[in-house]
Every structure is written in C-alpha cells, then in structure tokens.
N, C-alpha and C positions, 0 to 999 in steps of 0.2 A: 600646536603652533597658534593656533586659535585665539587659545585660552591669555598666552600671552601679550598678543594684541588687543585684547578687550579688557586687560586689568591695567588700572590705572592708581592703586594705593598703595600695594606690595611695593616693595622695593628691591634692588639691584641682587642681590643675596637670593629673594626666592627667582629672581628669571632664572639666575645657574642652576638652580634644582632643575627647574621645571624644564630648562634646555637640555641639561644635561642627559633626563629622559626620554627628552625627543632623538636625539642623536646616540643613544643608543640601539632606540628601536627602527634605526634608518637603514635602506639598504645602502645610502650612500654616507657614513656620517658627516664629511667632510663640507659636502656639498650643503647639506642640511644645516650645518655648522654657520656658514657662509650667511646662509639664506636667515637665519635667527637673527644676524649681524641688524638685519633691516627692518626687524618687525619694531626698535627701540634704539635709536641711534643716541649714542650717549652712557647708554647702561654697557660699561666697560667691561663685565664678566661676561658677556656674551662677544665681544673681541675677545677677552683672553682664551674663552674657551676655544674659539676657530682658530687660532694660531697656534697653540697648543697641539690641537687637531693637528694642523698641518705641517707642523713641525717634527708631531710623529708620522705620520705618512711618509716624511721624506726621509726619516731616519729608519724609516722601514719597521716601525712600531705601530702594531694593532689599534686607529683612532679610537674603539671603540674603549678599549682595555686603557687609554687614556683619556677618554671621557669619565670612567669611573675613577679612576686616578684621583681628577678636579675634581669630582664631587667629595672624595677623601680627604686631600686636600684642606677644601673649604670647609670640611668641619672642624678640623685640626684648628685651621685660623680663628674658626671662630672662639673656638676656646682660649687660642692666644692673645687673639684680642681682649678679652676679657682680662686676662692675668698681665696685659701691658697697660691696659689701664688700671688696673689695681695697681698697680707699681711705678706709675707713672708718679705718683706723687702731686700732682696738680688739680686743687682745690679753692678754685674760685668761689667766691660770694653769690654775685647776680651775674646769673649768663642770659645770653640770648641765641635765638637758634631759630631756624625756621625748617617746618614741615614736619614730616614725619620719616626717621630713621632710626633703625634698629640701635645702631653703634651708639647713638646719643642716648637714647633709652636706658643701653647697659651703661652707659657713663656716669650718669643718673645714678644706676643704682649701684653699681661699685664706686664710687668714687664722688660722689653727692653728696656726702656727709656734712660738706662745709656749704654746698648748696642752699640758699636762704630763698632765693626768689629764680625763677626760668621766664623770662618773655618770650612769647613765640608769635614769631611771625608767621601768614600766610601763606603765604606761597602763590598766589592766585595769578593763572587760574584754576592752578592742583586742586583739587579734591581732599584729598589727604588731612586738612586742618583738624576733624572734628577725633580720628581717631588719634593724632598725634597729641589732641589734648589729653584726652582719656588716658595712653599710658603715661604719657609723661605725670599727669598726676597723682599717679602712684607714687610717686617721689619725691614729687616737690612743687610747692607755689607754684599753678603755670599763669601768667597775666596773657591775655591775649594781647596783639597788638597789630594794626597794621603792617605792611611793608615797607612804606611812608615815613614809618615812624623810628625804625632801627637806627637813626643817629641823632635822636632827639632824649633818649633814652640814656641812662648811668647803669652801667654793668664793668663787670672786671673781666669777661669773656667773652668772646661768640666760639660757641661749637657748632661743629657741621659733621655732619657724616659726608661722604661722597660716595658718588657715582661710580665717578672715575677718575683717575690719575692718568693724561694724557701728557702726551711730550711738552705741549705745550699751553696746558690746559690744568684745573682742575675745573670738572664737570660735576654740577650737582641742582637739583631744582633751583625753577626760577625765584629769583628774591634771594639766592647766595652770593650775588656778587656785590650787590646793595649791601647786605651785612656784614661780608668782608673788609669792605673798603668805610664803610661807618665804622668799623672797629679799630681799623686805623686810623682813622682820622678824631676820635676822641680816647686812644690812648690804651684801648683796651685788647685783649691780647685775643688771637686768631688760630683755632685749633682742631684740624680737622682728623676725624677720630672714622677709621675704614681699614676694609681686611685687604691682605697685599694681593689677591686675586683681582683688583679695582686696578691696577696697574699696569700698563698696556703700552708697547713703543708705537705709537701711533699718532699724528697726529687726531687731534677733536674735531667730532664729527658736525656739520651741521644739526641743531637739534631740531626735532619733531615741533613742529608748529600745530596748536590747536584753536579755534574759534571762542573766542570768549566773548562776553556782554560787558561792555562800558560804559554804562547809565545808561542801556539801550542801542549802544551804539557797538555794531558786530567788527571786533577787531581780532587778525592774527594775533596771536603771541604764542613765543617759544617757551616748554615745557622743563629747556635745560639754562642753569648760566654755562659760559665758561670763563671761569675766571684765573687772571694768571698766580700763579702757582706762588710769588713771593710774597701776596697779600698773606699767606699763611705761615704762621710764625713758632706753632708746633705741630708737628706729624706723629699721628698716634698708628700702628699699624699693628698685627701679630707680630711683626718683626722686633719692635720694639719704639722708641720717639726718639722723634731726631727734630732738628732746626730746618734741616732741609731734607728734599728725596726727590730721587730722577727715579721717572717710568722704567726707562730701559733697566736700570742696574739693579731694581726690584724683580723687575719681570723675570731677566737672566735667575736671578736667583731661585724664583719662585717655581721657575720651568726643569732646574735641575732640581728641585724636590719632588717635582708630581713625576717624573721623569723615574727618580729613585724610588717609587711607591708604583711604579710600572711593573718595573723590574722586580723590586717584594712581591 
C-alpha cells in the first residue's frame, strides 16, 4: 500500500495490478479494498475494483477469487483496447494531449499513421512530462508546449486517456479540462481513449491536492480535472467507440464479465 502512495508517474492501469495484489494477500479483502479507495482518489480502477469486491461478497462470491477475476479481466481490456483502436478508424493530423498515458501511447502507435505532429502539454504540477515525451516520441513529432497554450495552438484532435469515467465526471490529470474545452472551442475534435474497468457508478471524487511552486510562490493545486463528460465527442474503450457512454451501463456490463470469469 505504500508503494502506491509514493508513486506519482504510473498511471491508473498499474494501481489495479499493484491493488489487486494487495487484496489478495489481505485477510480482509474487502476492507482493504475500501481502504486503497483513499490512497488516490480519482484513479477509478481502484473504485471499481472495491465494488466489484463488494458486490461479490454480497452475492456470496469468494472477493478474493474476484480480485483475480479484475486482474484477468483488465488484461483482456487491454488487448481490446488495442484492437478498438485499431479499428476505430480515426486518424487525425495534429493532436494534442497532455501527460503521460498508456492508452494515447498505444493510439500513437496503432493508429498514428496519419499522425504528423503531437503537442503535449504539461500537466503541472504532475511529474510525468519528461517520460511522456520520451514514449510518445517513438512515434511521432512531440512539440512541447505549455498548458497555457492548448487554445492558441491548430490541431485536428485532442486525445486523452482517463482516469476515470464517473457518473458525473470524466476524471483525468490536471490540464484535461483546459484542453478539452480549447478543443471545443476552436473546432477540433475531443477523444478519450481508456479501458472499461475506468468506469465506475459513482459520483467524482474530490481530487488529491498537492503543493506546488508558482514563481516561488507555494500554492495547493489539484492533481485531477473533472471535466464533464459532453466536452468529449468520441469514446474509445475495449468495448468499442461510441459518441456517448454512461458509467453505470458500462460498469453493469463490465461486472457481469468479471463475474463470468469467476465462475470459469
């Protein structure tokens, strides 16, 4: 539990590994489940996985034997993810994107072909920048740029990965909802690309506030946006892309698959 408090680069995908190991070797898993919820409020795979938990509990299913479930699961997604963006068909010119995420990465690289140029914004005051350059340019032009600067810029995209997919929310590092609402308002289209274990009937969480430097000057700032859900104008999932998606009606789904892989 430690280990996931103290990392700040990784993204949403490895907490559910690294949870899903701690709640296996708990005597309580449930409880433990619960208690993960708080080390990262925002990172939606650690709600789905406690609900999940508790959903089997009540249905009088082994949590543990549904903790490995999720983890099966989410590797499953993750290779659908891959084959939903491969198949997606959408191939923008110049995107923008900010941080560092797995799912843009592979977007990049299945589906980057037509990719000519990536702006990437900051995130700050994430950390994350310097490795998100490096993969990202294995694939493609990345221009740095401020956060500042996301609607000052000419692109045909903004991709994001997320967090999380809340009832009311989608949840993703800060500087997501600045490049959302910049990509609306010059024209350009809003595309967030995540596995459906991100999906959660929940409302969004307060996000984690960390200390940052303002030309010196020691200011909160939060570590999540949450931005609402219609700024996003395609949804990429293992499920497949859609115009729109609601938390609940994924989640439903997603819970009678891990459910049937209980059961296997």
């Amino acid at each position: 539990m430690d280990e996931l408090s103290r990392e700040w680069v990784r993204g949403a995908s490895w907490y559910l590994d690294k949870a899903v190991e701690v709640v296996i070797n708990s005597d309580n898993p449930v409880a433990q489940a619960e208690a993960l919820r708080r080390v990262r409020p925002g990172m939606a795979p650690l709600d789905f996985l406690y609900l999940v938990l508790k959903r089997a509990e009540d249905a009088g299913v082994d949590p543990k034997s549904a903790a490995v479930a999720v983890l099966k699961y989410a590797e499953g997604a993750r290779r659908g993810l891959d084959e939903a963006i491969a198949n997606s068909g959408f191939c923008p010119r110049r995107v923008a994107t900010v941080s560092l995420s797995r799912a843009v990465a592979r977007f990049l690289e299945l589906a980057g072909r037509c990719v000519e140029r990536l702006y990437l914004a900051e995130s700050r005051p994430g950390v994350e920048f310097p490795e998100a350059y490096r993969t990202y340019s294995r694939y493609v032009e990345v221009v740095p740029v401020t956060d500042s600067a996301v609607g000052a810029l000419e692109y045909d995209a903004a991709v994001v990965g997320l967090d999380g997919l809340y009832r009311d929310a989608a949840v993703n590092k800060v500087g997501t909802l600045p490049l959302l609402a910049a990509a609306r308002a010059i024209g350009a289209r809003a595309v967030a690309v995540f596995e459906s274990y991100k999906a959660v009937p929940l409302p969004a969480p307060r996000p984690v506030e960390v200390e940052a430097d303002v030309w010196g000057v020691k200011a909160r700032v939060p570590l999540f946006d949450r931005a609402p859900p219609d700024l996003i104008d395609l949804f990429i999932t293992d499920l497949g892309a859609s115009a729109e998606l609601e938390a609940d009606r994924v989640f439903d789904t997603v819970l009678k698959k891990v459910f049937k892989l209980v059961v296997g």
